[in-house]
N, C-alpha and C positions, 0 to 999 in steps of 0.2 A: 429411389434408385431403380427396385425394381420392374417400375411403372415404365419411365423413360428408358428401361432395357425392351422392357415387351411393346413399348409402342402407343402406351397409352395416356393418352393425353389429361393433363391432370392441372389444378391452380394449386398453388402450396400456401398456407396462410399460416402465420408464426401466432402463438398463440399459449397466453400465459394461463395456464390450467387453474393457478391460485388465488386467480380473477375469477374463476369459473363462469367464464361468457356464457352468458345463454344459448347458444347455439351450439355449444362442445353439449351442455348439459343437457339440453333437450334432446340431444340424438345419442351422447353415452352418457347412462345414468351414474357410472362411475368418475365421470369429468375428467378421465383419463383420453390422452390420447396416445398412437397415431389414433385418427377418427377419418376414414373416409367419405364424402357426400355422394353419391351416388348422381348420376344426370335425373332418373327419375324418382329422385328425392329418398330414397334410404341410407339409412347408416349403416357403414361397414367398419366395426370399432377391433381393435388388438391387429397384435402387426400379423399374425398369422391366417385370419380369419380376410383383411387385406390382401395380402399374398396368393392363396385360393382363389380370389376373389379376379384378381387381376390377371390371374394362371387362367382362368374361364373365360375372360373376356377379351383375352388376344391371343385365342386359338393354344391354348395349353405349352405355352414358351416355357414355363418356370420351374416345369417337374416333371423328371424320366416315367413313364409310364411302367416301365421294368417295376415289377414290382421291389424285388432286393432295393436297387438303387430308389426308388423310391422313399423307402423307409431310412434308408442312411442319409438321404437329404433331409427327410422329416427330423427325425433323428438330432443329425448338427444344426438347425433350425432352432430345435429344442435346446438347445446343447447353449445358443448362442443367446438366445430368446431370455433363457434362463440366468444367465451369468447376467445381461443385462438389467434385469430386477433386481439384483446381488446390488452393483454398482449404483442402481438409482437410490438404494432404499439404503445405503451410506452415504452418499450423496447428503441426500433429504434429512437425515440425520443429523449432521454438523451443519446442514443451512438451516431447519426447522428448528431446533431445537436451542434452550435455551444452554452453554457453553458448562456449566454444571451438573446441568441433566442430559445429556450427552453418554451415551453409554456403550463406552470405546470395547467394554468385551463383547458387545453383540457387532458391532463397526468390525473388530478383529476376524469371529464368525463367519461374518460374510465375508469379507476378502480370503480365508482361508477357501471359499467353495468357489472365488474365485480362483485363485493362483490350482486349485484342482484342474478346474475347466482351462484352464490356459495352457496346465502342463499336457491336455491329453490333446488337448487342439495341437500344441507342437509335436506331438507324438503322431498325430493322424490326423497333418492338414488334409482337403480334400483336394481331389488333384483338380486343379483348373486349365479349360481351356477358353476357347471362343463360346464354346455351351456352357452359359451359365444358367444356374438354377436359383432355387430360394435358399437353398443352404449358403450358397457363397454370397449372396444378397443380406441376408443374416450375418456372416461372420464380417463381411467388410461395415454393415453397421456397427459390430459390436468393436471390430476396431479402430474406429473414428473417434466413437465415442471415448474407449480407453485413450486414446491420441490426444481427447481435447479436455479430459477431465484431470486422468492417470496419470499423463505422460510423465517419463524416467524412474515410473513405479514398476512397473509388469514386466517390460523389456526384457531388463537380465537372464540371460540361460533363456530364452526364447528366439532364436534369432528367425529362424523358420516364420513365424509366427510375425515377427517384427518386420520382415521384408514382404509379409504374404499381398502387403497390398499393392506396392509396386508390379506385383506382377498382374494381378486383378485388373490396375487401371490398365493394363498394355490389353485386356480385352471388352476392358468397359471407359471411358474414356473420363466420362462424366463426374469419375467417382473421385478428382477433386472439387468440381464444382459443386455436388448432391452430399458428400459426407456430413456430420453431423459437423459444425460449427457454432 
């Protein structure tokens, strides 16, 4: 999403991590992605270290130089970044695991740090305009993904939160076709 806000042009390759293709693993030794390739052949791996990445290479679009606002985008970045490891690693837990060994009080855990991050996001969306940054780039990821994993989980008593994307796409357009599916 944020790539095709700043203008940079990119191929998207889908890409099953539990395969671990040689090519994720050769370039992230964790065989995690996102994993960016770089034109002259480096790896740019974690969605933040991307983000940077892309904020350099189309003339600094993705973060207020102001220092304050700066940190509060890093900040919700973190914020959003963070809740979405919450969400994969429950996820991964009832896919990975055998239905016995399943261990629903650390499953509970996590979504308890989730519905935290969710109450404070509704508490202090960031305000959005036409300028957007990596914080609102982060948070519409991490509501996609709530969208297509969570959905009629998180919702309630959030409503801020639940509409924040409709508003996002009136300045990013893409962000039905780019959300996580």
């Amino acid at each position: 999403m944020a790539a095709t806000y700043a203008g940079l042009s990119f191929e998207s390759v889908l890409t099953d991590t539990n395969a671990e293709p040689a090519e994720l693993v050769a370039n992230n030794p964790l065989g995690k992605i996102p994993l960016l390739l770089t034109d002259d052949g480096n790896a740019v791996f974690d969605s933040r270290a991307i983000m940077q990445f892309i904020d350099r290479e189309t003339g600094r679009k993705l973060y207020p130089r102001n220092p304050a606002k700066r940190t509060e985008v890093d900040v919700l970045e973190a914020l959003c970044d963070g809740t979405c490891d919450c969400l994969l690693a429950m996820v991964y837990e009832r896919r990975f695991r055998p239905e016995e060994k399943v261990h629903q009080e650390w499953i509970d855990k996590q979504w308890k740090k989730v519905e935290r991050a969710l109450d404070h996001l509704e508490a202090n969306l960031p305000r959005t305009t036409k300028s957007l940054n990596g914080g609102h780039f982060a948070l519409a990821a991490l509501l996609g993904y709530l969208s297509l994993r969570f959905e009629g989980k998180w919702e309630r008593g959030r409503p801020k939160l639940k509409n924040w994307p409709k508003k996002f796409e009136t300045f990013f357009a893409d962000y039905a076709r780019l959300k996580p599916q």
